[in-house]
N, C-alpha and C positions, 0 to 999 in steps of 0.2 A: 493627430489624435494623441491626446495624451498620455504616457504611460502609467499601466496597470501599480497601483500604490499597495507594497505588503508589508504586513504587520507580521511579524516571527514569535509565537509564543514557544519557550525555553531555548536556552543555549546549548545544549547539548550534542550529543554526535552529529545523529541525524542532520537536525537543525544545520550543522555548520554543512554537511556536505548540498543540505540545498540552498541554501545562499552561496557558496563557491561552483556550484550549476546555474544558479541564476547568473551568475558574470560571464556567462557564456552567451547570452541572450543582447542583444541591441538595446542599448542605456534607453534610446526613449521608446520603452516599449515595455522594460519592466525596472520598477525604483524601490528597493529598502528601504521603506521611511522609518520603521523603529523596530526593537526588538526588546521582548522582556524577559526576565527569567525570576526565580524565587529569589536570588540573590542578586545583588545592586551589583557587587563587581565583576560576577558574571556577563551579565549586561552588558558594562560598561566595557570590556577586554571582547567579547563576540563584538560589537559596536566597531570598535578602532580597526578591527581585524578586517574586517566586509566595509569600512566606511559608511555606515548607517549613523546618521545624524540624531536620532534619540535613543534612550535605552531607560527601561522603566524596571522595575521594581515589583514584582507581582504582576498577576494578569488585566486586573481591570481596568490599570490608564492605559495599555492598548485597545481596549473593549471601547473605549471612550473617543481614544484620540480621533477624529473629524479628517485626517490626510490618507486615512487608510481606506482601501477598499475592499482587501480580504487577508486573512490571518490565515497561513502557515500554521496548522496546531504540532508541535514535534515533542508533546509530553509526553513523561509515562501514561500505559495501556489505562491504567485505573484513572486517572482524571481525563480522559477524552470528553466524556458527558460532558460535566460539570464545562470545562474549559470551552467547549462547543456551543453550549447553553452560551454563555458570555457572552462572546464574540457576537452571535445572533441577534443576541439582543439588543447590543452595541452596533447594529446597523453594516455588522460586515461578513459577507461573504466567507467560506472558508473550506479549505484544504484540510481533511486530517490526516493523519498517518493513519495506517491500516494496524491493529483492526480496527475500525470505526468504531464501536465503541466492547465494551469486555461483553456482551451478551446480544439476543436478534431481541430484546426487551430494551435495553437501553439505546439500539441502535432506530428504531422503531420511533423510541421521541424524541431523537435528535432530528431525523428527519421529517418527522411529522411537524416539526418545532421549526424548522426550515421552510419546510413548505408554507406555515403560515406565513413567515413572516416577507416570504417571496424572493428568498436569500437561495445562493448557490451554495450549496452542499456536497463534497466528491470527497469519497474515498480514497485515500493518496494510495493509489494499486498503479505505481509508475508503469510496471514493465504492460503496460495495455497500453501506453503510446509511444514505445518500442518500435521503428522502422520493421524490425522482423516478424514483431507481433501481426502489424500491418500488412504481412510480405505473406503471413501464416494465412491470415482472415481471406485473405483475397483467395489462394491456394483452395480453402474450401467454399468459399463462395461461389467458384469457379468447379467446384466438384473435381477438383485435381485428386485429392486423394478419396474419390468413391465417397461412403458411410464410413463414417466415424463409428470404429467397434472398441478402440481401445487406448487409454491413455496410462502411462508409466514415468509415474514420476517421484523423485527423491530431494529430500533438501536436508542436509547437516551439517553442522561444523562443532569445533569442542565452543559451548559458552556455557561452558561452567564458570568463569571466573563474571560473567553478565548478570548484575543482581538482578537488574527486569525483569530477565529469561527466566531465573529460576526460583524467583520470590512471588510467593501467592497473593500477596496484598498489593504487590504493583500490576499485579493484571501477566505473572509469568508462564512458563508453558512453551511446549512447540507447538501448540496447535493455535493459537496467536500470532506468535512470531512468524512461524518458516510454513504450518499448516495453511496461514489464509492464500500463499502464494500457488499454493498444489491446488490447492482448491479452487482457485480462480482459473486457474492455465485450463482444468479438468471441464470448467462448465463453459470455458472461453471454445475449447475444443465442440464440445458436443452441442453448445446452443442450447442446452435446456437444463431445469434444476433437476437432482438426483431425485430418485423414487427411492433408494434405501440405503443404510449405512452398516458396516459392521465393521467397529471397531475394534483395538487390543492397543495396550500401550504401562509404559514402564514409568512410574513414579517417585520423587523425589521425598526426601523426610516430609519439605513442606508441602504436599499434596498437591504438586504439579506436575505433568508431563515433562518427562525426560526422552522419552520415546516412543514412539505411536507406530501401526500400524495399520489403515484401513482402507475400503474397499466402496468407491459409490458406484450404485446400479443407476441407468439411464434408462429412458423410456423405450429407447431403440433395442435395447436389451444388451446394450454394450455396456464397458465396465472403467471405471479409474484406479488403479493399486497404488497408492500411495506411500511412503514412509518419510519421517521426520525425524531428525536426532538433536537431541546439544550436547551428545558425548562426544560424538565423531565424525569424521568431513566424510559424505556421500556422495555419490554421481555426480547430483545436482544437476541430472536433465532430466528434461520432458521428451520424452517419446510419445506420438502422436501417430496411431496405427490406423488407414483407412481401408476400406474392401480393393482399392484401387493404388494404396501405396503410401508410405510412412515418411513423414519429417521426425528432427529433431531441435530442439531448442537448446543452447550449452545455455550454461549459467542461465536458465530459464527466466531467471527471476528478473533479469537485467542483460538479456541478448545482444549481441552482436555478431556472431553466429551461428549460422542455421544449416544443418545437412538435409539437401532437397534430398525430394523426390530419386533422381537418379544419380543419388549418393553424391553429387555436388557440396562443395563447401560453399556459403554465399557469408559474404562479409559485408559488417554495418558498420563504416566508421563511426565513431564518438566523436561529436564538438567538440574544442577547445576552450576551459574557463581561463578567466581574468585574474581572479583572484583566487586565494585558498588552496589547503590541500584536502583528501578526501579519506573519510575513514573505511567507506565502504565498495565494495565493487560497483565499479560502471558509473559512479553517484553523477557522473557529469551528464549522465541522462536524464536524470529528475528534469534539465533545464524542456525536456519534448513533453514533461507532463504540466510544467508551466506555462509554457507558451500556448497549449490546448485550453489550460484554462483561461486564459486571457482571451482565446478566442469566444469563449461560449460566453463572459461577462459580455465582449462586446457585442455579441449576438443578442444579447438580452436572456440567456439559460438559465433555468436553476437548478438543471438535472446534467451530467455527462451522458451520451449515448457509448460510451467505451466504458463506462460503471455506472449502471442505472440504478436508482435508488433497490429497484426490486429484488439486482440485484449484489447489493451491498450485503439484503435482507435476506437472500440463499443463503449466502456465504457465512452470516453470521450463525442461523438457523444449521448449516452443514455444523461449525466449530461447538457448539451448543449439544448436539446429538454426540460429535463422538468425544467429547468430553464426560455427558451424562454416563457414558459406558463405558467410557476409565475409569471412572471416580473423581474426576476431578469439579468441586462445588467450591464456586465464588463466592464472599456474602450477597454480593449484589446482584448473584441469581433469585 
């Protein structure tokens, strides 16, 4: 079978650390055919660095190019639309980075845009094909830890110096950034979307979340506590409280270990990449949410069952609500 062919829209961090997780992966089974970014020399230096044989100049000679099968979106939060649009149109398949797109409005026609056009669409939410995640699901599928009544989870670090993170017109915020991961583990745990929200959260000059505080109620009458920062480093676990007994997730976002059930440490080695270094924790895991995607292309998919469109559409709908209740308003709400 021939290998999965990917197109890399921007150079940037991200970007590099998943193509240096893809070199972890079996050459014939996934292939960098190009990469593009805003600027040509960009391109051409991310190019030499991974060995990717093209490198374009803006996004739409990838949109075009005919060797690709799906595009890697790794822009800023504010062009995810637009850049998604593209690629779809252009006949290919596509990964974005989370959040899908800056509102549960824009996120709504990307996928609906997908759907038509009978294209694979996923939410790049790596840590959902996470061994531990895996190791979690089973755990409560198996009713190891009883009813889920409670989830406690934290994510901060200082990125203040992160214009993304904290610039309104790139799509900034922790409730984008480091929120969609709490949010995700929260509805990953309980199986269903929240019944209500109550927010609080601290703002920046340019009317973005600096830091959040909020609370989702679940149907079982159980609850998620969440916080977020970009002033300062937090927990950064997930605690997972059942009527029959608690996990935890370290570095939730990107696990490798997990504290069972009867206070066990369990450990998840990380593959080994080929090329590249990595800017972010764990990134050499990106390569367990690529090789999932290649599986479902060759399944003939155009939805993940580990991030359903429906729900891409919680999670954006959760970010939405407790933004409305900080104050924080994007134009392209």
């Amino acid at each position: 079978m021939a290998p999965l062919r990917w197109g890399i829209a921007s150079a940037g961090r991200i970007s590099n650390d998943f193509c240096a997780a893809l070199s972890a992966l079996p050459a014939e089974n996934h292939k960098i055919v190009a990469v593009a970014a805003r600027n040509l020399a960009d391109a051409k230096s991310f190019a030499e660095k991974f060995e990717i044989p093209k490198f374009y100049e803006g996004y739409e000679s990838l949109a075009k190019d005919d060797e690709i099968d799906i595009v890697y979106i790794g822009t800023i939060n504010s062009n995810h639309l637009e850049n998604g649009i593209l690629m779809l149109n252009g006949g290919k398949h596509i990964l974005c980075e989370k959040p899908l797109t800056l509102n549960e409005k824009q996120s709504k026609k990307l996928l609906e845009h997908a759907k038509e056009k009978n294209l694979l669409c996923v939410e790049a939410i790596w840590s959902r094909f996470f061994p531990s995640y895996q190791y979690l699901k089973k755990r409560i599928d198996d009713g190891d830890l009883g009813e889920i009544k409670e989830v406690d989870v934290s994510f901060g670090f200082n990125l203040q110096d992160s214009e993304r993170v904290v610039t309104k017109n790139l799509g900034g915020g922790t409730i984008l950034d480091l929120g969609v991961y709490t949010i995700q583990v929260s509805l990953f745990a309980f199986r269903a979307d929240s019944t209500s929200i109550k927010a609080t959260g601290k703002l920046n000059d340019d009317g973005v979340d600096i830091e959040t505080q909020f609370e989702l109620s679940f149907p079982n009458g159980g609850t998620a506590k969440i916080r977020t920062s970009s002033l300062k480093e937090l927990e950064n676990i997930a605690t997972i409280k059942g009527t029959k007994g608690t996990m935890r997730l370290h570095l939730f976002w990107c696990p490798t270990r997990v504290t069972d059930i009867d206070s066990a440490i369990i450990e998840f080695p990380l593959p080994q990449n080929r090329l590249g270094e990595f800017n972010f924790h764990n990134s050499v895991g990106l390569s367990y949410e690529a090789e999932a995607i290649r599986q479902l292309i060759n399944a003939g998919k155009v939805e993940s069952d580990a991030i359903p469109h429906k729900e891409s559409l919680a999670i954006a709908r959760i970010q939405d609500e407790v933004r409305k209740q900080i104050g924080v308003v994007f134009e392209q709400d």
